[in-house]
C-alpha positions as CSV (number, residue, x, y, z in Angstrom):
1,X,-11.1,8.2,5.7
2,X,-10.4,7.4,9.7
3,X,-7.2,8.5,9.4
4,X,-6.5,11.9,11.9
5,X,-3.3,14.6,12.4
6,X,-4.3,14.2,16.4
7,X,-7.3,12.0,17.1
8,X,-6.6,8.8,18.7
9,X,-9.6,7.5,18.5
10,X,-9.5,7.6,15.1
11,X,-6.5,5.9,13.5
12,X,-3.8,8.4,13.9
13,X,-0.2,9.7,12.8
14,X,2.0,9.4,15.4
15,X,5.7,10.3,15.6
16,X,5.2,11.6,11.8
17,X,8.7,13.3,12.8
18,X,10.7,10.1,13.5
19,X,13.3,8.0,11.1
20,X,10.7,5.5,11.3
21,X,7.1,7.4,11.3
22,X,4.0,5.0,12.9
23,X,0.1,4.7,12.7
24,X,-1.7,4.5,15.8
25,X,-4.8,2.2,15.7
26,X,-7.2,2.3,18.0
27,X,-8.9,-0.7,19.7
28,X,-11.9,0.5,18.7
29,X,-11.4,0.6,15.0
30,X,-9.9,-3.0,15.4
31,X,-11.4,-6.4,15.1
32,X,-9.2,-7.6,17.5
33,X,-10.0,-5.0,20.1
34,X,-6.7,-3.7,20.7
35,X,-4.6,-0.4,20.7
36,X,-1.6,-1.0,17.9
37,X,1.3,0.8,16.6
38,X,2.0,-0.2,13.0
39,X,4.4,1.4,10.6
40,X,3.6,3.0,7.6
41,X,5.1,3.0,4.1
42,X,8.0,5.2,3.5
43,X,6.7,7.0,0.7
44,X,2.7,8.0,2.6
45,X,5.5,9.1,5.4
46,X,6.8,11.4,2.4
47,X,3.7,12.1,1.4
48,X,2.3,13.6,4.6
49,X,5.9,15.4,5.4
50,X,5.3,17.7,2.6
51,X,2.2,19.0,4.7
52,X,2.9,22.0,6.4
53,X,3.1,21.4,10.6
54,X,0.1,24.3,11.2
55,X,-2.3,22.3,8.4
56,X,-1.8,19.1,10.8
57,X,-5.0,19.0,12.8
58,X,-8.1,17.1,12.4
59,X,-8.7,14.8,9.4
60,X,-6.0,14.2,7.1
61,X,-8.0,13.7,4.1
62,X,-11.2,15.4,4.3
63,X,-13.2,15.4,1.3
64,X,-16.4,17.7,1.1
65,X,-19.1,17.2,-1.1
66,X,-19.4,18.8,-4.7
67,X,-22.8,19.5,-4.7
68,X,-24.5,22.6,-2.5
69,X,-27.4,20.3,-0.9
70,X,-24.8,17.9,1.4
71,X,-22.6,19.5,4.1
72,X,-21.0,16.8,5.7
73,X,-17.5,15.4,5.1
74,X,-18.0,12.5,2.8
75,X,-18.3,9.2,4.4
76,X,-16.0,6.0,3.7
77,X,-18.8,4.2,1.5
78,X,-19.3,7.3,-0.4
79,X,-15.7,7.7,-1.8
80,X,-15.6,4.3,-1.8
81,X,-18.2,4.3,-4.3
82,X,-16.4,7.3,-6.5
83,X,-13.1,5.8,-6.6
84,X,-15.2,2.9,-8.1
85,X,-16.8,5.1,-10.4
86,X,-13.5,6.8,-11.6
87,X,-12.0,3.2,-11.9
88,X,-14.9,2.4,-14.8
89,X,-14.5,6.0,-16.3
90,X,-10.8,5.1,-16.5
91,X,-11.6,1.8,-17.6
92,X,-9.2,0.4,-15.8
93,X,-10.5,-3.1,-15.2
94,X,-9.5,-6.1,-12.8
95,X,-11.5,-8.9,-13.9
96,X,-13.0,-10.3,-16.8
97,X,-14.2,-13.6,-15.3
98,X,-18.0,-15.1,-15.2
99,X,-18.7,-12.6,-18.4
100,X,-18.9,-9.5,-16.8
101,X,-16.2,-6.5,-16.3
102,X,-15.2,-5.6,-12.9
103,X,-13.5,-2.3,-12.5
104,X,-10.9,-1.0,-9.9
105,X,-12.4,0.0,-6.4
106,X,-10.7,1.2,-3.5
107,X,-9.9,-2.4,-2.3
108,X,-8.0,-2.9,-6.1
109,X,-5.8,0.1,-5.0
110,X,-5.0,-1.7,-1.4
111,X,-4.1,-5.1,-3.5
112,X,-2.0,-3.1,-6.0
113,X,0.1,-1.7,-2.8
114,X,0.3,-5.7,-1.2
115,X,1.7,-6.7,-4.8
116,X,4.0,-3.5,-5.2
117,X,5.6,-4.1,-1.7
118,X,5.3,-8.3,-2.1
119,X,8.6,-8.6,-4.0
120,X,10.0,-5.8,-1.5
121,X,10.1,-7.1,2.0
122,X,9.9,-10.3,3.4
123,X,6.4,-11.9,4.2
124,X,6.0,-11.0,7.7
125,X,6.4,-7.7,7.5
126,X,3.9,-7.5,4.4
127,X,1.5,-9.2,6.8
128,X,2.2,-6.3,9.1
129,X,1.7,-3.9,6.6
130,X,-1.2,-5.5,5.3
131,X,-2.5,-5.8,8.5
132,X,-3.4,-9.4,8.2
133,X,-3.7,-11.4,11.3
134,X,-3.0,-14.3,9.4
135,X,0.2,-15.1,7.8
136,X,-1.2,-17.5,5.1
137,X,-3.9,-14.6,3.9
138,X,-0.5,-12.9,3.2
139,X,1.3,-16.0,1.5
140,X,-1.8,-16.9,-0.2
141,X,-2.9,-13.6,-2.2
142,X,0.4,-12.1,-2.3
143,X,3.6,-13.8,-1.8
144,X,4.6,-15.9,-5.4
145,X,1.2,-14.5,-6.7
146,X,2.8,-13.2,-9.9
147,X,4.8,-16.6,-11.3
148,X,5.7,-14.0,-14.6
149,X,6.9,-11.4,-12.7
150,X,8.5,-13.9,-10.3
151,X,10.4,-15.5,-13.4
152,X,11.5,-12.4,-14.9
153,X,13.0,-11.0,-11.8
154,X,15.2,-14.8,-11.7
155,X,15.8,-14.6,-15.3
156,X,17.3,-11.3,-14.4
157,X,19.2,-11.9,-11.6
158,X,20.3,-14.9,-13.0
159,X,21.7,-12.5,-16.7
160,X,23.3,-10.3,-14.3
161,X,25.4,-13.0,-12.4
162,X,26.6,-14.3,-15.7
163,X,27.0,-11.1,-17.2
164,X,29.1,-10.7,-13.8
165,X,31.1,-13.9,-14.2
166,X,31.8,-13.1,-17.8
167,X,33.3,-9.9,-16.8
168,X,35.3,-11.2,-14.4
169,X,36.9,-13.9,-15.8
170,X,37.9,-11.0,-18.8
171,X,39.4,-9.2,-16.3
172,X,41.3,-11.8,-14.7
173,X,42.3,-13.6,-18.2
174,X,43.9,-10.1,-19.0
175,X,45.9,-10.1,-15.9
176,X,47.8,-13.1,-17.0
């Protein structure tokens, strides 16, 4: 909901035209305090590319309220609150645990990107991406998180070697 075409005081697309296109966040919007230059996924990079250069300025996502008595640009908490609403119309739940249902929320669609880009890229650069401070809130929630998926990518990798080798040694028994 922060994020801007062209304020920096909000955090900001910068060098959007680059190979390698960045997020400017300022120290303001920071716990620590501090101005920083992270990178952003290659396919949100895609995703804002397709927007036309003259439609760049001011919010990049700027939702407006459905209903003719508010006039203001929805606020963080209130989509917030939709996306959780849309999560239990979908019924797309998360957790079953302690007897009741919880359904997605905005922060379920920020731990589905850690887990898609987990198996990905190596863990510091998830933390980065994650913006973690901590390395160990990265290893802890999302590297080795999934032991099945974990296990099927080995068992894979591990049918395609011999799969490999089998090959091979066909191909090298028929040279003789």
């Amino acid at each position: 909901m922060e994020l801007s075409w062209d304020d920096t005081s909000k955090i900001c697309v910068v060098d959007l035209e680059k190979s390698h296109p960045m997020l400017l966040i300022s120290g303001e919007l920071e716990k620590g305090n501090r101005d920083r230059i992270l990178p952003m996924a290659p396919e949100f990079a895609e995703f804002l590319l397709a927007v036309p250069n003259r439609q760049r300025v001011g919010f990049v996502f700027n939702p407006l309220p459905q209903r003719d008595r508010y006039t203001c640009r929805l606020t963080a908490f209130h989509v917030g609150t939709l996306v959780t609403k849309f999560g239990e119309k979908a019924a797309v739940v998360v957790d079953r645990s302690g007897g009741r249902v919880k359904y997605a929320s905005a922060h379920d669609l920020r731990r589905s990107f850690g887990a898609r880009w987990a198996p990905r890229v190596m863990p510091a650069t998830l933390r980065e991406l994650m913006r973690h401070d901590s390395i160990e809130t990265t290893m802890r929630y999302y590297v080795g998180a999934n032991a099945k998926s974990t296990a099927a990518a080995l068992w894979e990798a591990h049918r395609s070697c011999a799969e490999m080798g089998a090959s091979l040694g066909a191909t090298q028994t028929a040279d003789f």
